[in-house]
N, C-alpha and C positions, 0 to 999 in steps of 0.2 A: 505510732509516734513519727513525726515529721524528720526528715533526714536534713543535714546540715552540712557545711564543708568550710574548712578555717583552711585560710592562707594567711601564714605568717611573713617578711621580711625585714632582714638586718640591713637599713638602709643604712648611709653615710651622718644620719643625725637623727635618726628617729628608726627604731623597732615596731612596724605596724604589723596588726593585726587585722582582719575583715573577715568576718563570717557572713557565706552569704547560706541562701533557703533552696530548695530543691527547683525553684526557678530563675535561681542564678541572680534574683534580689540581697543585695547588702542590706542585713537584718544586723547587726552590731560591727563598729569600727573601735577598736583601742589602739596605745602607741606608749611608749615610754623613751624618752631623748637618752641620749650618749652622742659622744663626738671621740673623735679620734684625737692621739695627742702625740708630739713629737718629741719621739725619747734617741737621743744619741743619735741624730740625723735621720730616724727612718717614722714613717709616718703608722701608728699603730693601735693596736683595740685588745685591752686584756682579755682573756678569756674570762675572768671571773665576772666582768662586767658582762659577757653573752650571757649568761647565766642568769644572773640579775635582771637584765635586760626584757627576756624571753619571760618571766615569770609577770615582772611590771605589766607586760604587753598584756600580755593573756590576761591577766586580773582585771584589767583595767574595761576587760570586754563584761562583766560582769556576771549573772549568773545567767549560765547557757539552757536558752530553749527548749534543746529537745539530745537528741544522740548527734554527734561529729561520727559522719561515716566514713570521712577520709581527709586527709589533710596535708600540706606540702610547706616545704620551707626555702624561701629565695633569698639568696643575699647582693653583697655588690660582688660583680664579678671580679674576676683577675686575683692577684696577690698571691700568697706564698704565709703557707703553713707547712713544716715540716716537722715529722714525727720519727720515734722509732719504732721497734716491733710491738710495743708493747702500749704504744701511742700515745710516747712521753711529748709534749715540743720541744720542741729541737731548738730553736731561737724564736724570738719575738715574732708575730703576724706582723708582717710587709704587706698594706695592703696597696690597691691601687693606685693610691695617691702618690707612692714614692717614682722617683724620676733617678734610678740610679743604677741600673741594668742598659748603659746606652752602650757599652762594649760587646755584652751577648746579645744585645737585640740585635745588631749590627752584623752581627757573625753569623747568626741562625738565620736572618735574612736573604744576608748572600747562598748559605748554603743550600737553605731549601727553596730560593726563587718564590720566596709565599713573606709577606709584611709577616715580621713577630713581632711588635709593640713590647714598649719598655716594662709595659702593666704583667705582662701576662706571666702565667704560672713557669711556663718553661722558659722565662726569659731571666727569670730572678732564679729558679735552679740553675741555671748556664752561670748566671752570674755569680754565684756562691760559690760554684766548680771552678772557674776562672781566678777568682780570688782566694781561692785554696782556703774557704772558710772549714773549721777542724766537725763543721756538726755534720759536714756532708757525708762522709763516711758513715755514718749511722743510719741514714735516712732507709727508710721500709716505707713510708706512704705521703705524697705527696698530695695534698688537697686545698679547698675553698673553704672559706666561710662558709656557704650553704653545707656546701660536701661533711666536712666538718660536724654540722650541727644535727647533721642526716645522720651521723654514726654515731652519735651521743643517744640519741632518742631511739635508733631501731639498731643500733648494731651491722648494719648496710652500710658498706662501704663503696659507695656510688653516687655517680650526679646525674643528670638529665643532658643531653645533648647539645645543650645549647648554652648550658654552663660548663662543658668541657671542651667545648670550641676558642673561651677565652682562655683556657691552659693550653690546651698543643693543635694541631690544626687537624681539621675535622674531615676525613673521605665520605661526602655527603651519600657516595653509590653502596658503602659498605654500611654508614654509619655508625662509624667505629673513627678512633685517631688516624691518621692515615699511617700506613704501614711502610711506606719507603721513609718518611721524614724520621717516623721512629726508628730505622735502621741507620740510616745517615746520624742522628743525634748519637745513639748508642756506642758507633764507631768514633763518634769525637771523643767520649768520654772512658771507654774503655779503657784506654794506658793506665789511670788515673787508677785502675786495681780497686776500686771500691767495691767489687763483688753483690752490685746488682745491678740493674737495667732499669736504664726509663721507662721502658714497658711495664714493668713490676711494680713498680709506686706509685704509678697514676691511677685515680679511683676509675671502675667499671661504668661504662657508658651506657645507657638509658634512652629511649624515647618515651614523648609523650605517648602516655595510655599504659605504660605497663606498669608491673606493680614494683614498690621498692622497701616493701617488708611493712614492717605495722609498730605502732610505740610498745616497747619492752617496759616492764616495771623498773627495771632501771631510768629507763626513759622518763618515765612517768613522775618518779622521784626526785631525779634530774629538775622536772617543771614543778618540783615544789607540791607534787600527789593533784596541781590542778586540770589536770587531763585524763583521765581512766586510761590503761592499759587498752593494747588491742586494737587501738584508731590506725586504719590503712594509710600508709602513706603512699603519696605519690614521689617520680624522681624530683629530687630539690633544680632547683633553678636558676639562673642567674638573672638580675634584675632585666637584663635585656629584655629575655625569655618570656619573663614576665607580663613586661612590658606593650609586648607583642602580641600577647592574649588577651588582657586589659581594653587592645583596644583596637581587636579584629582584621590582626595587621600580620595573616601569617602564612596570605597567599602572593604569588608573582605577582610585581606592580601594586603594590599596598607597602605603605611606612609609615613609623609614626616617629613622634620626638619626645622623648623621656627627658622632664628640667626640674631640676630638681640642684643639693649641691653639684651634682654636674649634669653635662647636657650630650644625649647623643641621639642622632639619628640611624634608623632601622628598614631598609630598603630590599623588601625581598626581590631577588633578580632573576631577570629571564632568562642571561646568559652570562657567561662567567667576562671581566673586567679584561680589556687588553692588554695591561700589562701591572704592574704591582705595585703601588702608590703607597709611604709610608704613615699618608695621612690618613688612609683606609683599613682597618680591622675588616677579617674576612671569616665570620661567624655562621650562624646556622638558627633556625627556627628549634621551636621546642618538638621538632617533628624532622630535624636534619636537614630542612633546604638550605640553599647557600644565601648569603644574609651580606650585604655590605654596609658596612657599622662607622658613621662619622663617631668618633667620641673623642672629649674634650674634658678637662679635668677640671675647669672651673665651672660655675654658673652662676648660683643665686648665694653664694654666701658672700661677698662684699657687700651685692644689695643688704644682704641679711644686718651686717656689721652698721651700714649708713642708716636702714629704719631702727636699730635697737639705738643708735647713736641721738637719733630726731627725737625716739620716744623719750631717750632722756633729757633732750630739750626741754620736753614738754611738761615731765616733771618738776622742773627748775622752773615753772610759771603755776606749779600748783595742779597740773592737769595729769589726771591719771589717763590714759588710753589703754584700753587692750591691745596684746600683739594684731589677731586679724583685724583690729581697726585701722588701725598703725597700718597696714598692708594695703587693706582698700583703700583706703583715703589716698595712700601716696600713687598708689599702683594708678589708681585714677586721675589725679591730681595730673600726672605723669600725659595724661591724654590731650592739653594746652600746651602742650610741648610745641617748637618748629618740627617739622617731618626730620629734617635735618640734624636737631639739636643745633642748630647755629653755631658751629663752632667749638662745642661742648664735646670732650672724648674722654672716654674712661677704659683702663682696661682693669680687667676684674681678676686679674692672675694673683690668686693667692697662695699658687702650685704651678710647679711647673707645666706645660702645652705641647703638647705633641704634635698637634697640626701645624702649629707654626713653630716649633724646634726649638725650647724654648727650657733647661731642665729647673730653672727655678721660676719665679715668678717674685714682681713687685705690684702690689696696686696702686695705682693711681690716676689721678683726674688733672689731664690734661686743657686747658684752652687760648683761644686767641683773643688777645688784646680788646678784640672788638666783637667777643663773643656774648650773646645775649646768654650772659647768666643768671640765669631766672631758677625756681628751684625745681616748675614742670621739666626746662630741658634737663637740667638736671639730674632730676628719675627719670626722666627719657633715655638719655644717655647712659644709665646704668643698667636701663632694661635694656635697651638696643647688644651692648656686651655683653649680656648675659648670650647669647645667638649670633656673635658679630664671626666667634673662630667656629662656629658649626659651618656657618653661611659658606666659608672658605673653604673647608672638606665638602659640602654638599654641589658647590661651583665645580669639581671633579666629578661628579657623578653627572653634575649636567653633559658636562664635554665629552661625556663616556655615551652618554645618550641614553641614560639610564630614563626606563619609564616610570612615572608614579600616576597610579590613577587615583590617588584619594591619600594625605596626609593626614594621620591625627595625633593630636597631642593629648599629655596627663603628665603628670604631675604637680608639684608646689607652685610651682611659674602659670597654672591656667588655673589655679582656685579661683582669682579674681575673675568675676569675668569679663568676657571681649579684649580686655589689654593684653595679656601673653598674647593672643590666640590672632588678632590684630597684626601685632610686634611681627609673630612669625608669618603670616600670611606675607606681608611684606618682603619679609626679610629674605624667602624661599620662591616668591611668585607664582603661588600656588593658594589654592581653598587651603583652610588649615580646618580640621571638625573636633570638636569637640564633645565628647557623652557627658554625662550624669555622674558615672563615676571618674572622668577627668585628676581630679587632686588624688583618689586611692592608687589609681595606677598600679605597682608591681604586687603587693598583699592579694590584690580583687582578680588577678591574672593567676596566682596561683594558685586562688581559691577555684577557680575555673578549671584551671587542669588537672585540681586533685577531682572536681566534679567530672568533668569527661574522662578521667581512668572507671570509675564506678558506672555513667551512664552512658558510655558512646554503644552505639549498636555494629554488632558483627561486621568490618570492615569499614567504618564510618572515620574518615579523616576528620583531625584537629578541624583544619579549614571550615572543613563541612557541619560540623560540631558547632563551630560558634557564630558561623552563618546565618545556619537556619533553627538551632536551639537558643543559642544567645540572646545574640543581640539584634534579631529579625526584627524587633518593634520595639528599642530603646528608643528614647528620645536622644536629639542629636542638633548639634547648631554648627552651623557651618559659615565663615567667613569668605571671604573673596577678596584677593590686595585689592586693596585701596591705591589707586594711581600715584596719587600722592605720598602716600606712604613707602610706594616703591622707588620713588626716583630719589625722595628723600634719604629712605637706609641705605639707597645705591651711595651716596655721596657718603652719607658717615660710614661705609664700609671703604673707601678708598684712601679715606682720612687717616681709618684704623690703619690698614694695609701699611700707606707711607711712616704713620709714629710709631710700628713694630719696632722701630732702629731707636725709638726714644725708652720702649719697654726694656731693650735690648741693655741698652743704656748704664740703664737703674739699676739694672741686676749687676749688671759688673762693676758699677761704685760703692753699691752698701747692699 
């Protein structure tokens, strides 16, 4: 009977699935939508809805082929689940999206000399300790979404490497947390007589290829009895992680851009960064290399809000459209655009922005007087901000002299094709490539790494794994900026830069 490998992920709007077949072909894709909602200021996702979530996905993949010989689970990175011994939660999931740990980011920065972002896991424990919230006393296991969904189905309490790089920072030589950072946190917190240690609560670190337990019949039951008992897992992931296997990006000098509700760049490094940039997250491959991560909290969900908005135009004239028509058509439409957008500026912040320092967000579409408002620049201009605050974290890696020898992108933002992939090429001044599985992105990456735990050969690197078993003879399309299209984003990225003080603005009036 033919061998099979399911990668699941809890993305930001959508729970995918992807099975792919023993030559690493997507053989079924399912998905089931959620969104996160904003309860009492903090941006969050019930656990009953994972639950629900997870079973939709799966179902949706319909009646499976053959045997699952291993399987993994990725989610969105960062956030804050806290538990007790008994792995009650402790408060509400905070997940990435909140912007409200800017005191412990601030602190843990200074003290360890390493960027700790407002997202990440030890930046929102620092900030519950600082704010003397009463659940922290209790805490026994701090975890992730993925981490989380990995202990529900195997009873393994563990992540993968590269998902516990956006919790606390990562000793790429040990591949382990680093051990002076966690002695220095432990000493801040210590007075505070809570009677345990950061080192205690964070889940056990993982690389790719080893094994991280296999589904329990608890587990099993958990998914609704739709999975047999017994499926090997691999360590769960973070979308990053993911991302990076997806799409063969996970040796020195290779990056790709993950766009989707938000957008970040992945640039594995030759040498470590000269000095510590707030706008850079400093991560790891699912194998522990050191990894320099633009990420940005918004991306394609304004576009998202402006095409549901059109399609209801469209409605109002008697015209049903499907959503990806709706998508093509505009995403295309979009390609009549001025290079420039003429004048046309949008910012897409419907969350706050870390690269530009920013902890709420207002959206909106700004122009000049004598700005050719047409509706191509228009989606021009809404595509161009989807990558306008990447562009700005990635302009630091240029100065840094960071190499890329090959860019590729996946995600929601390159389903259509040539416009994303276009857009970015531009945007970056760089080829941008794009594969086949482009739109599955982080699901198709963890289907791969649960495949290379099962088949790598005696000593065989990730790298080497998806090199020459992969993706040696996928199909692949590869862009080159358009001249024009670079001088053009040049200018609506200088546009943006100067109306930063008019986003600024808005947020401090309503």
């Amino acid at each position: 009977m033919k061998q099979y490998y399911l990668g699941i992920e809890l993305g930001s709007t959508r729970i995918k699935a992807v099975l792919i077949d023993e030559a690493h072909a997507i053989v079924k894709t399912g998905d089931a939508t959620w969104k996160s909602s904003l309860e009492n200021g903090v941006w969050t996702y019930h656990m009953d809805e994972v639950q629900a979530g997870l079973r939709a996905a799966i179902k949706s993949l319909g009646e499976l082929p053959g045997t699952i010989s291993a399987m993994g689970v990725s989610g969105m990175m960062h956030g804050y689940l806290a538990f007790d011994q008994n792995w009650n939660l402790l408060t509400p999931f905070r997940t990435w999206q909140n912007t409200m740990t800017g005191q412990a980011a601030e602190a843990l920065t200074e003290a360890f000399g390493f960027n700790i972002p407002q997202r990440w896991s030890v930046a929102h424990l620092y900030q519950a300790i600082l704010n003397r919230e009463y659940h922290v006393r209790d805490i026994a296991h701090i975890t992730t979404l993925a981490g989380y969904v990995q202990f529900l189905l195997t009873g393994e309490n563990a992540v993968g490497i590269g998902e516990a790089s956006g919790m606390f920072p990562i000793d790429s030589s040990t591949l382990d947390y680093d051990a002076a950072m966690l002695d220095q946190l432990d000493a801040l917190v210590t007075h505070y007589g809570f009677g345990w240690r950061v080192r205690d609560v964070l889940p056990k670190v993982l690389v790719a290829g080893e094994a991280a337990g296999s589904l329990t019949e608890t587990g099993s039951d958990y998914l609704g009895g739709l999975l047999p008992a017994g499926i090997s897992f691999c360590p769960p992931e973070g979308d990053a992680g993911t991302g990076m296997a997806a799409t063969n990006a996970v040796a020195p000098r290779t990056g790709n851009v993950s766009a989707g509700t938000s957008i970040f760049s992945m640039v594995v490094l030759e040498k470590p960064l000269s000095k510590v940039y707030p706008e850079i997250d400093m991560v790891t491959t699912p194998s522990g290399a050191p990894v320099a991560m633009v990420h940005c909290n918004n991306c394609t969900n304004d576009m998202n809000a402006w095409v549901s908005l059109l399609g209801e135009t469209a409605k109002l004239f008697g015209t049903e459209v499907s959503t990806g028509e709706l998508f093509t058509k505009l995403y295309e439409k979009s390609l009549e655009g001025d290079a420039d957008c003429s004048g046309v500026l949008t910012f897409n912040y419907l969350a706050g922005e870390g690269v530009t320092h920013l902890d709420e967000g207002r959206p909106m579409v700004v122009r000049k007087p004598e700005s050719k408002f047409t509706l191509s620049n228009f989606l021009r201009s809404q595509l161009y901000a989807t990558m306008a605050t990447l562009k700005i974290g990635m302009d630091i890696l240029a100065g840094e002299h960071v190499a890329i020898d090959s860019l590729t992108g996946h995600g929601g933002l390159f389903k259509t094709p040539v416009v994303g992939q276009k857009y970015m090429a531009a945007a970056c001044h760089a080829p941008v490539t794009c594969m086949q599985s482009a739109g599955e992105g982080g699901p198709y990456g963890m289907a791969l790494l649960a495949a290379y735990m099962l088949q790598k050969e005696d000593g065989q690197t990730l790298e080497d794994f998806l090199s020459r078993k992969v993706f040696a003879d996928v199909t692949r399309t590869t862009l080159a900026p358009d001249a024009e299209d670079e001088i053009g984003f040049d200018r609506y990225l200088a546009q943006y830069r100067a109306a930063l003080e008019a986003e600024k603005a808005a947020v401090q009036a309503f």
